[in-house]
C-alpha positions as CSV (number, residue, x, y, z in Angstrom):
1,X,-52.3,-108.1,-4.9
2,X,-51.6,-109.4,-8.5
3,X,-54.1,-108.6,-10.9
4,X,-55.5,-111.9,-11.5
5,X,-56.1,-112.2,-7.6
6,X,-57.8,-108.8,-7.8
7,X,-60.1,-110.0,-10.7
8,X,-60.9,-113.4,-9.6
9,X,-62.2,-111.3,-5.7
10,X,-64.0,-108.6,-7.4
11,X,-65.9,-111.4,-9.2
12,X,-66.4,-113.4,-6.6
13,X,-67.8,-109.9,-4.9
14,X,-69.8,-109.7,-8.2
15,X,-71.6,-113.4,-7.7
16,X,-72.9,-112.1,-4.4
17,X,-75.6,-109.1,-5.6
18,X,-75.5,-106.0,-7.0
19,X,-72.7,-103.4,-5.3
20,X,-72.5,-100.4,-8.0
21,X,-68.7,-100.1,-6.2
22,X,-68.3,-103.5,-7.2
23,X,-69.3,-103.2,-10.6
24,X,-67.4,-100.3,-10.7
25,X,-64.0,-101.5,-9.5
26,X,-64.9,-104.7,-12.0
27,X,-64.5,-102.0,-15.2
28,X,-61.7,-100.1,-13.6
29,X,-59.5,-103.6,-13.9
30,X,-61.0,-103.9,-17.2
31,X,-59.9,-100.5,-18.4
32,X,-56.3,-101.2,-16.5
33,X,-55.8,-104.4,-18.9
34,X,-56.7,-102.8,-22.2
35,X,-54.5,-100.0,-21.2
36,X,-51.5,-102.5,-20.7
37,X,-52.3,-104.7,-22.9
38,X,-53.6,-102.7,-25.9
39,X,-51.0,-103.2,-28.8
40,X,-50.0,-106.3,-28.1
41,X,-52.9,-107.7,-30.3
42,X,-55.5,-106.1,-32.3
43,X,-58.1,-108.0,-29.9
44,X,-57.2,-105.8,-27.2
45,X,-58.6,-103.0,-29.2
46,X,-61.9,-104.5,-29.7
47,X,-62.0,-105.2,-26.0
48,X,-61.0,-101.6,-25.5
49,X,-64.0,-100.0,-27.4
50,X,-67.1,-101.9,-26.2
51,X,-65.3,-101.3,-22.3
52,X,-65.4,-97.5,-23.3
53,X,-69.1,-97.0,-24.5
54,X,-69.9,-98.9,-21.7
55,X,-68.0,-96.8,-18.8
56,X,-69.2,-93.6,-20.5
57,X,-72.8,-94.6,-20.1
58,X,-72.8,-96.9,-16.9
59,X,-70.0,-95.5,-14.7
60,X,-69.2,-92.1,-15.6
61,X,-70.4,-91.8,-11.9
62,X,-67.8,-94.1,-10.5
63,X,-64.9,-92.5,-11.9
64,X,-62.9,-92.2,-8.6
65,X,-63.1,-95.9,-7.7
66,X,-59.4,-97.5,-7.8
67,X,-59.0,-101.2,-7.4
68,X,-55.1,-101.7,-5.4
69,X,-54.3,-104.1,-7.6
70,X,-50.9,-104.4,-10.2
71,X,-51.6,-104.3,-14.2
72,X,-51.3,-107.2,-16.0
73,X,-47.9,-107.8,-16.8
74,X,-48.3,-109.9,-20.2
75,X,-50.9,-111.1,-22.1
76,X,-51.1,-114.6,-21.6
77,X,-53.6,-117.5,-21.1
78,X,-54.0,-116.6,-17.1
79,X,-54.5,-112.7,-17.8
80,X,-57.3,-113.6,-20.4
81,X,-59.2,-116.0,-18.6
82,X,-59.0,-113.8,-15.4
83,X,-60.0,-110.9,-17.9
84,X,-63.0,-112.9,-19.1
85,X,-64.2,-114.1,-16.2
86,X,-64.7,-110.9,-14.2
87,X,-66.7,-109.3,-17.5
88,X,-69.1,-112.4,-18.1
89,X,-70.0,-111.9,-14.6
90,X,-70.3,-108.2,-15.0
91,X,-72.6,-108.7,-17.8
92,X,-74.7,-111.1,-15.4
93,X,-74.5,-108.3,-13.0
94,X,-76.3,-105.8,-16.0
95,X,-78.6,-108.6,-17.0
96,X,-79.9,-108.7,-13.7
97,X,-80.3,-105.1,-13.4
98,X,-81.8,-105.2,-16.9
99,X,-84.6,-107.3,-15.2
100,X,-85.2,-105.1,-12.2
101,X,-88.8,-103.9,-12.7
102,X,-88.0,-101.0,-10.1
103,X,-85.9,-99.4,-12.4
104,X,-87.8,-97.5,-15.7
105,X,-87.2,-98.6,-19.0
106,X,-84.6,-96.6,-20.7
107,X,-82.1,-97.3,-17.5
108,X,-82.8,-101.2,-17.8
109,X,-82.5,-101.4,-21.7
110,X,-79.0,-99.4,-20.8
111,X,-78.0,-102.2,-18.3
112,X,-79.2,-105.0,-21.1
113,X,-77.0,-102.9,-24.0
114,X,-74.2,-103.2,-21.5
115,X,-74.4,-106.5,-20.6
116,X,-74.1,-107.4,-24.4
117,X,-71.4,-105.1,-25.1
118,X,-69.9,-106.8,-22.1
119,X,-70.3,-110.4,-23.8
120,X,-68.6,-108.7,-27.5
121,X,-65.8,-107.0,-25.2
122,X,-65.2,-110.9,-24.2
123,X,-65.3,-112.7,-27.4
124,X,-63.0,-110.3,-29.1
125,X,-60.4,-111.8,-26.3
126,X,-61.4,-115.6,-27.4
């Protein structure tokens, strides 16, 4: 699977509810395109540090989850969108965690701090 397949099923996968494995596989692609992709424009390493706060806090659970998926191969107009696509709707994904009563306070102002690093990580790619 190419990686902008992979992206655009894990967020379709997203759309559908919350899945932590989901979300999870959702920042392992993210890491996997900064990784490939950092150095090829300063962008990249913007991207890079909001995707790293935001691992450490959210998913330092998650770290064994591997999405089968190649790395993006160039940074072009189809890698970006697919990029930006899968991390808006991660950010829904924290917003609507960040809303879930059920969940105390500190843990939903986490998922709302996430969701907006999430939306930064995104406009440094614009």
């Amino acid at each position: 699977m190419t990686y902008a397949e992979a992206a655009r099923e894990i967020t379709a996968r997203l759309a559908r509810g919350v899945d932590d494995t989901v979300a999870a596989g959702a920042m392992q692609l993210a890491i996997e395109a900064w990784k490939s992709l950092a150095g090829t424009d300063l962008a990249w390493d913007r991207f890079g540090l909001e995707l790293l706060d935001v691992r450490a806090r959210l998913y330092s659970e998650h770290d064994d989850v591997v999405v089968d998926a190649g790395a993006p191969i160039r940074d072009d107009a189809e890698t970006r969108l697919a990029v930006k696509t899968l991390l808006e709707q991660l950010a829904r994904y924290h917003d609507r965690l960040a809303a879930d009563d059920r969940d105390d306070l500190a843990r939903r102002l986490s998922h709302d701090a996430g969701a907006q690093q999430l939306r930064r990580a995104v406009a440094a790619l614009v």
